[in-house]
C-alpha positions in Angstrom: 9.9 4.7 6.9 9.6 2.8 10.6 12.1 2.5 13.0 13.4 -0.9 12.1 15.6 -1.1 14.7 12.7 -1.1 17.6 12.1 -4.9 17.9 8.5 -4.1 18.9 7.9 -2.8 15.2 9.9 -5.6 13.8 8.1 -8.0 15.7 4.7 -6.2 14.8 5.7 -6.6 10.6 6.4 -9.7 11.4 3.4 -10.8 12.7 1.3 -8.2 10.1 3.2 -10.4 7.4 2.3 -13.5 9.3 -1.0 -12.9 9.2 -1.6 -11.6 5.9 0.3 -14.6 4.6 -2.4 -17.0 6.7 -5.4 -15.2 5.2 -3.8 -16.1 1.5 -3.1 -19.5 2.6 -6.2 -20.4 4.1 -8.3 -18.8 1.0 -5.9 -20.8 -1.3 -7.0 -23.7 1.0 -10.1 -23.2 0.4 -10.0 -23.4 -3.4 -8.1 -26.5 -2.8 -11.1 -28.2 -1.0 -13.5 -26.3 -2.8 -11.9 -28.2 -5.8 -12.3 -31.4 -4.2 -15.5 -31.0 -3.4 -15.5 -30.5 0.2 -17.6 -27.2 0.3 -17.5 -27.2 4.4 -13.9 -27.3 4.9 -14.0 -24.9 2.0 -16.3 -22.7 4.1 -14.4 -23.2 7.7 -11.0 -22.0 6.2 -12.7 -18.9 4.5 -14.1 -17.9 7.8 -10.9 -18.5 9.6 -8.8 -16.1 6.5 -11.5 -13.4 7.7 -10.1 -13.7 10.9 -6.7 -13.3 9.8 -7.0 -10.3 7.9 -8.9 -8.4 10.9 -5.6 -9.7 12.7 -3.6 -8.2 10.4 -5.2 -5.1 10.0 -4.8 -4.8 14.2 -1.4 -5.1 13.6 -1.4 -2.5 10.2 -3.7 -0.1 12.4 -0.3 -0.5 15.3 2.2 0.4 12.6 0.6 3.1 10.9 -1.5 4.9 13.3 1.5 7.0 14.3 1.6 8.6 11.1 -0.7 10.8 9.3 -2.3 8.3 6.9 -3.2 10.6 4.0 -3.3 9.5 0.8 0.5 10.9 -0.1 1.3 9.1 2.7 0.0 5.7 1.7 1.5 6.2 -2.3 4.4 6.9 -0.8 4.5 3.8 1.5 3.4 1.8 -1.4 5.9 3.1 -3.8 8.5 2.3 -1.3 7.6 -1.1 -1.4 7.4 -2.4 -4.9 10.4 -0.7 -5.6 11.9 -2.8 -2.8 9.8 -5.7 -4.1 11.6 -5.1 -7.7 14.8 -3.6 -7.0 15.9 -6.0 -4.1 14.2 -8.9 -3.2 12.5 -10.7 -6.2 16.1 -10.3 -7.8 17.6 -12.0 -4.8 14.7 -14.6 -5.0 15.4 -15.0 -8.9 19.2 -15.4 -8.5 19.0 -17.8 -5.6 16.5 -20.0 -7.7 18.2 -19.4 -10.9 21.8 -21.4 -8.7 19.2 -24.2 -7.4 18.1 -24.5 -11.2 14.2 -24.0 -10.3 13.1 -22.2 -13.5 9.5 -22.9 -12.6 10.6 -20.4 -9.5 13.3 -17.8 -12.1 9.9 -17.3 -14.2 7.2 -16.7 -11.3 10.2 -13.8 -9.8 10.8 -12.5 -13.4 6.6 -12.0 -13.5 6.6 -10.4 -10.3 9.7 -8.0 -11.0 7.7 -6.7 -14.1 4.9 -6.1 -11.8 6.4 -4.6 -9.0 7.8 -2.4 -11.0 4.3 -1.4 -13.3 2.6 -1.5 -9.5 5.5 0.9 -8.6 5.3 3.6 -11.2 1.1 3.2 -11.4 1.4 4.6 -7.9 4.3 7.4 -8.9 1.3 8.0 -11.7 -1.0 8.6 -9.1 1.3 10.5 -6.7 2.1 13.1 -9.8 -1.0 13.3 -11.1 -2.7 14.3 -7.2 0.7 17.0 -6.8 -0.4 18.3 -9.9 -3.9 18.6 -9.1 -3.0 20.2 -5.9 -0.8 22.6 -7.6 -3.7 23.6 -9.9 -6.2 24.1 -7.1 -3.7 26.0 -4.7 -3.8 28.7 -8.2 -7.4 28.4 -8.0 -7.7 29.2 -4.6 -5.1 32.2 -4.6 -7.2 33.6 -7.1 -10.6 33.0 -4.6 -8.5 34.5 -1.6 -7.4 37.8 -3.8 -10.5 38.5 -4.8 -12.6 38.0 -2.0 -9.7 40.2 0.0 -10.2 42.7 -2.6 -14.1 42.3 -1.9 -13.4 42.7 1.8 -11.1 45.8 1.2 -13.8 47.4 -0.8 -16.5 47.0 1.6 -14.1 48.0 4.6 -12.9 51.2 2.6 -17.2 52.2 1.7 -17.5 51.8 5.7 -14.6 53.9 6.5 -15.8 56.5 3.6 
């Protein structure tokens, strides 16, 4: 849906992706040490994940701002990428770990095509269940418009009369 041919936007997913990544990392980190009992380095790389997802949402706010961000919008941005997610790149990811002979890696990508996919058509769900609704309420309000035109025709006509 960008223009992924602008190397601005290319470099601006890359650096969205970049920091989104950091702000898992570091509050993986932080289990780590939390594990080991080190609560304060815990604590610093929790504050520091913070960080990187205001970072990333700078970078969100630069790739999306140009569109109208309605919620058809933002199912249909989502759709768009789990089907990618399940259609494209976790199979690549499962067929290149399947020649290295990392099984550990063919059965994490096999979870996370299943996923994708259920993440995928939840959001299709959504997306037909709000075009529906809208459909319904667009009846609704036909009806509302004819009868208060027929309201305002019959007070215009007792004027007139």
């Amino acid at each position: 849906m960008h223009n992924t041919k602008s190397p601005t936007i290319r470099n601006l997913e890359a650096a969205f992706a970049g920091e989104s990544m950091a702000h898992i990392k570091y509050l993986w980190f932080a289990r780590q040490c939390r594990a080991a009992g080190d609560e304060a380095t815990a604590r610093v790389f929790e504050n520091t994940a913070a960080q990187e997802m205001l970072h990333a949402f700078g970078h969100a706010e630069l790739l999306f701002a140009g569109e109208t961000m309605t919620p058809v919008k933002c199912l249909e941005y989502a759709i768009e990428g789990e089907t990618h997610e399940y259609t494209e790149m976790y199979p690549r990811f499962r067929h290149e770990a399947t020649i290295e002979g990392n099984t550990a890696a063919v059965d994490e990508m096999d979870e996370q095509i299943a996923e994708s996919k259920e993440h995928a058509e939840t959001f299709k769900a959504v997306l037909d269940k709000a075009a529906r609704r809208f459909a319904a309420l667009a009846g609704v309000e036909e009806k509302h418009a004819r009868h208060y035109q027929a309201q305002k025709d019959a007070i215009a006509a007792r004027a007139a009369g």
